[in-house]
C-alpha positions in Angstrom: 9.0 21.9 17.3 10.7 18.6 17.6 13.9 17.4 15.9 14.1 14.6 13.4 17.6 13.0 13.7 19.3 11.1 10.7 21.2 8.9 12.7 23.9 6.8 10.7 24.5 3.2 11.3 27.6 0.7 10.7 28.3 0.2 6.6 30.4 -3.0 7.5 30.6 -5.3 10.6 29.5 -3.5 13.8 32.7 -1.2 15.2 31.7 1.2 17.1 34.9 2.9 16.4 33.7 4.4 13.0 30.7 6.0 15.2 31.1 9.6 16.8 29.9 9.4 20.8 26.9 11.8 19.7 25.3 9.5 18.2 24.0 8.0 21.4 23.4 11.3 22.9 20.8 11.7 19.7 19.4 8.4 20.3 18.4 9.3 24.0 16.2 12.3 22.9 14.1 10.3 20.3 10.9 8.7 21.1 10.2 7.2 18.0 12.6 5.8 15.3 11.2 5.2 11.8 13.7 2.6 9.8 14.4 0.6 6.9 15.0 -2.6 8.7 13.3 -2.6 12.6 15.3 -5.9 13.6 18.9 -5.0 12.4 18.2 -0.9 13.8 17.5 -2.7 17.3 20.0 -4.5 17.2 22.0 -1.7 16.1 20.9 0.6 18.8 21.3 -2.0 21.2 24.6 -2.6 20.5 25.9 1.5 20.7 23.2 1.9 23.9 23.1 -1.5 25.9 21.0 -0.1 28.7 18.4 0.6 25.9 14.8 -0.5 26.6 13.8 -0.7 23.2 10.2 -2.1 23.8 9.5 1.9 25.5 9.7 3.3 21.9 7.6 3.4 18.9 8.7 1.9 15.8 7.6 2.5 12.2 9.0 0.0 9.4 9.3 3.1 6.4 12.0 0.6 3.6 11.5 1.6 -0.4 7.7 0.0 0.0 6.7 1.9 2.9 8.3 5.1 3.5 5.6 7.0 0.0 2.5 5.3 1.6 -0.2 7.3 3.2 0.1 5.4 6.4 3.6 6.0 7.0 3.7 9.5 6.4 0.8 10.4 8.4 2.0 8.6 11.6 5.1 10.6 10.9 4.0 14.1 10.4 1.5 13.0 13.4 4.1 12.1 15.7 6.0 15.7 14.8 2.8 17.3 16.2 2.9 16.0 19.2 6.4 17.5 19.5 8.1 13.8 19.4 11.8 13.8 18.8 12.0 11.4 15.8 15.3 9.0 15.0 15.4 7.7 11.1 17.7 4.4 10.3 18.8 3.3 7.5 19.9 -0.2 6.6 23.4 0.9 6.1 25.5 4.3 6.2 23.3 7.8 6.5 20.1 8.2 6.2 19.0 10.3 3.1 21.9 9.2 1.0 20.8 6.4 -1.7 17.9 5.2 0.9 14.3 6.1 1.1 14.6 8.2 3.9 14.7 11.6 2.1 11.0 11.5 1.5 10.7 11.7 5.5 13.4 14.5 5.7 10.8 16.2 3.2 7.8 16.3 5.2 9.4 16.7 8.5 11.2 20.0 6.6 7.4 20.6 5.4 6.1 20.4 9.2 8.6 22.6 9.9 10.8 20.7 12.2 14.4 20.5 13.2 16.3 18.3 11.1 20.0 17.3 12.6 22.0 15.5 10.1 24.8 13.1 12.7 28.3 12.4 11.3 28.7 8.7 10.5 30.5 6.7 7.8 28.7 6.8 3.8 30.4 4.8 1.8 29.5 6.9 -1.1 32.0 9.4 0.2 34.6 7.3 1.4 35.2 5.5 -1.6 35.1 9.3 -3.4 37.7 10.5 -0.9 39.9 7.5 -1.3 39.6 7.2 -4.8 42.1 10.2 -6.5 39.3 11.6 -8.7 38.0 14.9 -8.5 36.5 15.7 -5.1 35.4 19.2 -6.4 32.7 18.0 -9.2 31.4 14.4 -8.5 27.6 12.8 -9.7 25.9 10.3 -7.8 24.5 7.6 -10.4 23.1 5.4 -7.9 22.2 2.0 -9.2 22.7 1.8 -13.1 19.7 0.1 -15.5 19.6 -3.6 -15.2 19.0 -3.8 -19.2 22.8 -4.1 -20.3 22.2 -2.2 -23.8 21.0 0.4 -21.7 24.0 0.1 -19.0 26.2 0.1 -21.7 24.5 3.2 -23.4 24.7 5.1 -19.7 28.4 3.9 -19.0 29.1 5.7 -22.4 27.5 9.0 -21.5 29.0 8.6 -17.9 32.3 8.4 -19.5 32.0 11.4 -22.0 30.3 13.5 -19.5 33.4 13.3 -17.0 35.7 13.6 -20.1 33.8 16.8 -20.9 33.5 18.0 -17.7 36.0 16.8 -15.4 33.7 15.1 -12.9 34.1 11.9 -11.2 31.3 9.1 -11.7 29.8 7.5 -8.8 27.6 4.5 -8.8 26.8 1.1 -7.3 25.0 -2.1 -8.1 23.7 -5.0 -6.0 25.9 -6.7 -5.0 25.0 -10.1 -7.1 25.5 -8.2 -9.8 28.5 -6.8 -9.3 30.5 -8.9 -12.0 28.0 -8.0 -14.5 28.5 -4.4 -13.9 32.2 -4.7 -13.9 32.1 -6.8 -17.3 29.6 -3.4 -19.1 32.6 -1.0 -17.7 35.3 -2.9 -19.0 33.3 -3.7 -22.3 31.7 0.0 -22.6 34.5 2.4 -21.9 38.0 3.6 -23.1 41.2 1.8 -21.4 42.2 5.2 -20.4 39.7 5.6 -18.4 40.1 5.1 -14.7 37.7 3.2 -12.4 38.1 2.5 -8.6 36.9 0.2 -7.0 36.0 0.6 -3.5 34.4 -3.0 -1.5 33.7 -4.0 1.6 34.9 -0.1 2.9 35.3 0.1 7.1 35.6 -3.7 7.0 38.5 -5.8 8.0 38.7 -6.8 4.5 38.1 -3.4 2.9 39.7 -3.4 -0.8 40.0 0.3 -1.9 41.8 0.5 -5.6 42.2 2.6 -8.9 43.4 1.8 -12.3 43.2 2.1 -15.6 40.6 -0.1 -17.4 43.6 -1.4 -19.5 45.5 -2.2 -16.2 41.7 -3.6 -14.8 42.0 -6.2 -18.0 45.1 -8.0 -17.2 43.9 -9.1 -13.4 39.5 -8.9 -13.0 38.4 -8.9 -9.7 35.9 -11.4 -8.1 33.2 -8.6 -6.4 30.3 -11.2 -6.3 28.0 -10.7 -3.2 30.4 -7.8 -1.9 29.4 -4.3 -1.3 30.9 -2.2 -3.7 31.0 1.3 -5.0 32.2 2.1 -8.3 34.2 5.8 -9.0 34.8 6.5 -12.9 36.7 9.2 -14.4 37.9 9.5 -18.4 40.3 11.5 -19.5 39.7 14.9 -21.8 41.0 13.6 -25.0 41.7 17.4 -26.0 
């Protein structure tokens, strides 16, 4: 059976430096890469492989819109009978993690393929690792409701479940909204609580900080348009 490789890309500015060598190695034994984006992944893999001929592959657009549809999936589990080694791509960090690629890693699991996870930067992790909170029970939110009674209503479970439990929060919002998101925390949870903010992680102007939301108050950050994860944790008011 063939092997389906989730092949991390850059989460910032290209640097090569935050990729491991293998990565190229995994690139060379795919015939066909499925990705969120098909300019900015050939540009990508052009840039880590530039003897790359990238018109001597197949490529299969499979974003948030694509990647259920019956089209998408049956070139893929097609492609995985004909023994093809397959290369997935997200737009940013690794494949699988917030991004529409697990419902690929599904059916190539269900075809019974070989599915090699490569090392790469997440930012999800990185701001988790760098944030102080507990690395032992985390949840992922991913993006939180738009609706800001219902943010607001989240943010407040959020908070009393890490109180309860002694797990760190993770989530994210576009980036446009970032502000907005940042206004619900402040607005929604104790000042006890801490939140770090992680932006613009791996680039030369990555901004990695926790505080209290009391200590947050005095100076607000500007996060508009940048990439940002958010890490929340609440103290056990036992």
């Amino acid at each position: 059976m063939p092997t389906i490789y989730l092949i991390p890309s850059f989460i910032a500015e290209p640097d090569l430096s935050v990729l491991p060598a293998q990565i190229v190695e995994a690139v060379k034994q795919c015939q066909a890469f499925f990705v969120e984006n098909e300019r900015s992944a050939r540009r990508f893999l052009k840039s880590i492989w530039k003897d790359m001929v990238i018109d001597e592959y197949q490529w299969v657009l499979a974003d948030k819109a694509t990647v259920e549809q019956a089209p998408t999936l049956s070139e893929f589990r097609k492609l995985i009978r004909e023994g093809k080694n397959i290369g997935i791509i997200s737009e940013a960090g690794c494949p699988g993690i917030a991004d529409p690629g697990q419902k690929l890693v599904a059916a190539a699991h269900a075809a019974g393929a070989t599915v090699k996870p490569l090392v790469g930067p997440s930012s999800i992790l990185l701001a988790l690792m760098a944030s102080g909170m507990n690395g032992q029970q985390f949840c992922f939110a991913g993006y939180l409701p738009i609706d800001n009674g219902q943010r607001i209503k989240n943010l407040r479970d959020m908070e009393m479940d890490s109180a309860k439990n002694s797990r760190t929060q993770v989530f994210m919002e576009t980036p446009y909204r970032n502000n907005q998101l940042l206004e619900s925390i402040l607005k929604a949870c104790k000042p006890s609580t801490r939140l770090c903010i992680a932006a613009n992680i791996t680039a030369a102007n990555e901004s990695i900080h926790t505080k209290s939301l009391e200590q947050w108050k005095k100076a607000i950050p500007d996060l508009h348009k940048q990439p940002v994860i958010f890490c929340l944790m609440a103290e056990n008011d036992k």
